[in-house]
ChimeraX commands (.cxc) that place a marker at each C-alpha (Angstrom):
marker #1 position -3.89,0.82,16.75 radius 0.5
marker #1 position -5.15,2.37,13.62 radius 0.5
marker #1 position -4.47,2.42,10.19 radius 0.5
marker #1 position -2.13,5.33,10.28 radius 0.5
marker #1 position -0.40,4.26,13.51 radius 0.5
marker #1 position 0.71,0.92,11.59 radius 0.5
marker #1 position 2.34,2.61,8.97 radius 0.5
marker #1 position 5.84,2.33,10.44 radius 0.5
marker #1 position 6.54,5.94,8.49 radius 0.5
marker #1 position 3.62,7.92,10.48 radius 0.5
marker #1 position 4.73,5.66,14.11 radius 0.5
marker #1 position 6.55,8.73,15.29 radius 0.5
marker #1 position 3.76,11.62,14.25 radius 0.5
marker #1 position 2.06,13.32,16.71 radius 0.5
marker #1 position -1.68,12.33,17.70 radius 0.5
marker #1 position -2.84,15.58,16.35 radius 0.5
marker #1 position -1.20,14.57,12.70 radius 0.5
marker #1 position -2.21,11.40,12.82 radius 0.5
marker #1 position -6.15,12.68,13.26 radius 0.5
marker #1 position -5.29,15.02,10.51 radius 0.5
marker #1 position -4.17,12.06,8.02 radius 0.5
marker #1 position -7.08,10.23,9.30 radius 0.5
marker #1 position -10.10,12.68,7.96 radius 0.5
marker #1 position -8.73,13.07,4.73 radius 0.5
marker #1 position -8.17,9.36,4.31 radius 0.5
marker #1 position -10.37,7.14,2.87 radius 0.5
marker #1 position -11.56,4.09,4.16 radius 0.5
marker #1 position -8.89,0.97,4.01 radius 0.5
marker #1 position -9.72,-1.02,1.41 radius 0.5
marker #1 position -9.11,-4.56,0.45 radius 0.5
marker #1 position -7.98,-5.51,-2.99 radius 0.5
marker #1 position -7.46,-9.13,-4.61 radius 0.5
marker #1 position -4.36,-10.40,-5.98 radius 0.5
marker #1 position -3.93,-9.31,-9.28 radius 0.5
marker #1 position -6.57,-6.46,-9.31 radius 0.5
marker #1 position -5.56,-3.36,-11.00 radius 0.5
marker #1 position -5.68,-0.02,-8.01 radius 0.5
marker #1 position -4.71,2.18,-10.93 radius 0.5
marker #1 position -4.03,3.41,-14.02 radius 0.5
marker #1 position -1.97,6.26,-13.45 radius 0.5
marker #1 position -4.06,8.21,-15.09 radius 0.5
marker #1 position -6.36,9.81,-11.94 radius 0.5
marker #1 position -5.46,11.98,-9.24 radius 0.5
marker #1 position -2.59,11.15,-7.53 radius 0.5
marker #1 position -2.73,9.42,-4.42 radius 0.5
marker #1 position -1.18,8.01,-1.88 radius 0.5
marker #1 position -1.50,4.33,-0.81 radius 0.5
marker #1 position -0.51,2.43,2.10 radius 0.5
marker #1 position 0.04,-1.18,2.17 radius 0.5
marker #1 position -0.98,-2.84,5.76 radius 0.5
marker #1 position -0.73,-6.01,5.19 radius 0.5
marker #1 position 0.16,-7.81,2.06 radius 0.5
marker #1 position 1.68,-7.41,-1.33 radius 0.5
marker #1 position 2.06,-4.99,-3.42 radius 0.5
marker #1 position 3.55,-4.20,-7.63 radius 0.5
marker #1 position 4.18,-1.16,-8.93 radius 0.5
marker #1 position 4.94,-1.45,-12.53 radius 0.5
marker #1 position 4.60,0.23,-15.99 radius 0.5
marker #1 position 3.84,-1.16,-19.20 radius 0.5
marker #1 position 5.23,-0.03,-22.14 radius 0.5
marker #1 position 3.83,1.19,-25.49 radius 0.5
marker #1 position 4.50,-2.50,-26.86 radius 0.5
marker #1 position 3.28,-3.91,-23.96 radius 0.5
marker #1 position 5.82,-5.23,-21.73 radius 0.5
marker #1 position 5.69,-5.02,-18.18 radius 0.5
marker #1 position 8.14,-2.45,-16.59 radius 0.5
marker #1 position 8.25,-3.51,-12.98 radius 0.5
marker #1 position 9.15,-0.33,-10.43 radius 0.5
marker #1 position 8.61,-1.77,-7.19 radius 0.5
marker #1 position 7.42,-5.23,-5.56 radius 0.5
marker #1 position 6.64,-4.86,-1.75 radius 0.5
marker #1 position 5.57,-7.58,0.98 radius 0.5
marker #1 position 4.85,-6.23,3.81 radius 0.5
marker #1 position 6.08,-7.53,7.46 radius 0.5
marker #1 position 3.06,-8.88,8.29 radius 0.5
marker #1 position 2.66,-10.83,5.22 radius 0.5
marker #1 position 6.24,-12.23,5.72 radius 0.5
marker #1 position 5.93,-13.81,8.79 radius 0.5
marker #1 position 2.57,-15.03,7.30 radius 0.5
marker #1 position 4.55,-17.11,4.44 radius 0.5
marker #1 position 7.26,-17.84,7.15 radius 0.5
marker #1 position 4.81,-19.71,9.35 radius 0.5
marker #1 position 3.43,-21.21,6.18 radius 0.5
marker #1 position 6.90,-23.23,5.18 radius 0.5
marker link #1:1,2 radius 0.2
marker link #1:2,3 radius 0.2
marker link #1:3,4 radius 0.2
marker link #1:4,5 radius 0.2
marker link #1:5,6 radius 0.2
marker link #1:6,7 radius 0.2
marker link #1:7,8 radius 0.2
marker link #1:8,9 radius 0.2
marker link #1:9,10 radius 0.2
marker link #1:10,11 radius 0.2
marker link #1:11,12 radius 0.2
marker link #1:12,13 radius 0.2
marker link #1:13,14 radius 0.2
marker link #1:14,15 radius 0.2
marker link #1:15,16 radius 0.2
marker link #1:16,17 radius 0.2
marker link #1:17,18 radius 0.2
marker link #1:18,19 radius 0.2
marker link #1:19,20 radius 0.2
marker link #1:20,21 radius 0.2
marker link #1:21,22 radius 0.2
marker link #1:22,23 radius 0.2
marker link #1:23,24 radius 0.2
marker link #1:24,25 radius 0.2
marker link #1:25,26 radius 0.2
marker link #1:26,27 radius 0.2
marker link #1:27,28 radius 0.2
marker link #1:28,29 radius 0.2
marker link #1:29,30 radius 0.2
marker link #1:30,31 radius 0.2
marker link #1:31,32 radius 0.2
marker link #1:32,33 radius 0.2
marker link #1:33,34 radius 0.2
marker link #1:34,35 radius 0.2
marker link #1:35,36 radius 0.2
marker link #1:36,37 radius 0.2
marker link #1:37,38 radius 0.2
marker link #1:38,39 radius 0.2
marker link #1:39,40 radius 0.2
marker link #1:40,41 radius 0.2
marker link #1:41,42 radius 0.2
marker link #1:42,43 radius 0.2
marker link #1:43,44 radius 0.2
marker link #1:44,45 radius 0.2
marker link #1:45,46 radius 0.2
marker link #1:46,47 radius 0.2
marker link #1:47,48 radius 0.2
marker link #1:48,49 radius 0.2
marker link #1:49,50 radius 0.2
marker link #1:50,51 radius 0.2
marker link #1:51,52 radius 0.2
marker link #1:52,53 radius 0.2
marker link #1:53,54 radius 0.2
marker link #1:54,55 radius 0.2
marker link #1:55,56 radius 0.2
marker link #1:56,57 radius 0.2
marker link #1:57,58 radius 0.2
marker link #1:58,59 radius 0.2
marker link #1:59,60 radius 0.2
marker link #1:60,61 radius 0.2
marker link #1:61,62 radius 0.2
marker link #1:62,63 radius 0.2
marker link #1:63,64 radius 0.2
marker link #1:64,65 radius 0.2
marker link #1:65,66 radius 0.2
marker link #1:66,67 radius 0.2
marker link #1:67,68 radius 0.2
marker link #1:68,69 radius 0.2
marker link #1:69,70 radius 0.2
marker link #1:70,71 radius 0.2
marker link #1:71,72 radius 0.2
marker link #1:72,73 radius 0.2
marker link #1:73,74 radius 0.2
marker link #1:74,75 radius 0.2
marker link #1:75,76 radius 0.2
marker link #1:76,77 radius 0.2
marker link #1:77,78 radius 0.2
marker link #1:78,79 radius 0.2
marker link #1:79,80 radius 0.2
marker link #1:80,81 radius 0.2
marker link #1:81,82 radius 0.2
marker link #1:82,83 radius 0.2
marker link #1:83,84 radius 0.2
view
């Protein structure tokens, strides 16, 4: 299966879209916990989360963290499952 055909939003797409979403895609990409992806200040993008974890948060002018969204993906839930 590819990247776009575990995204549980694109499962339903057509092959042709898929091959669409997969040329302008870039490589997937592996990113350790706690590293920043972005700054919000770049072009805007779209990222998919395979496997893992994932915050989406804001900080604010006196620095406080402003958190938007915290995701775990399925696969990394039955990961901590097995793990307990």
């Amino acid at each position: 299966m590819t990247v776009c055909g575990a995204v549980r939003s694109f499962r339903n797409l057509p092959a042709s879209a898929l091959t669409k979403i997969a040329q302008i895609a870039s490589p997937p990409t592996t990113y350790q916990a706690g590293e920043l992806i972005s700054d919000g200040q770049g072009e805007q993008a779209l990222l998919l989360v395979v496997a893992g974890k994932a915050k989406v948060s804001l900080l604010t002018a006196d620095g406080n963290e402003n958190i938007l969204y915290l995701l775990n993906t399925k696969k990394d839930r039955h990961r901590s499952d097995s793990l307990n």
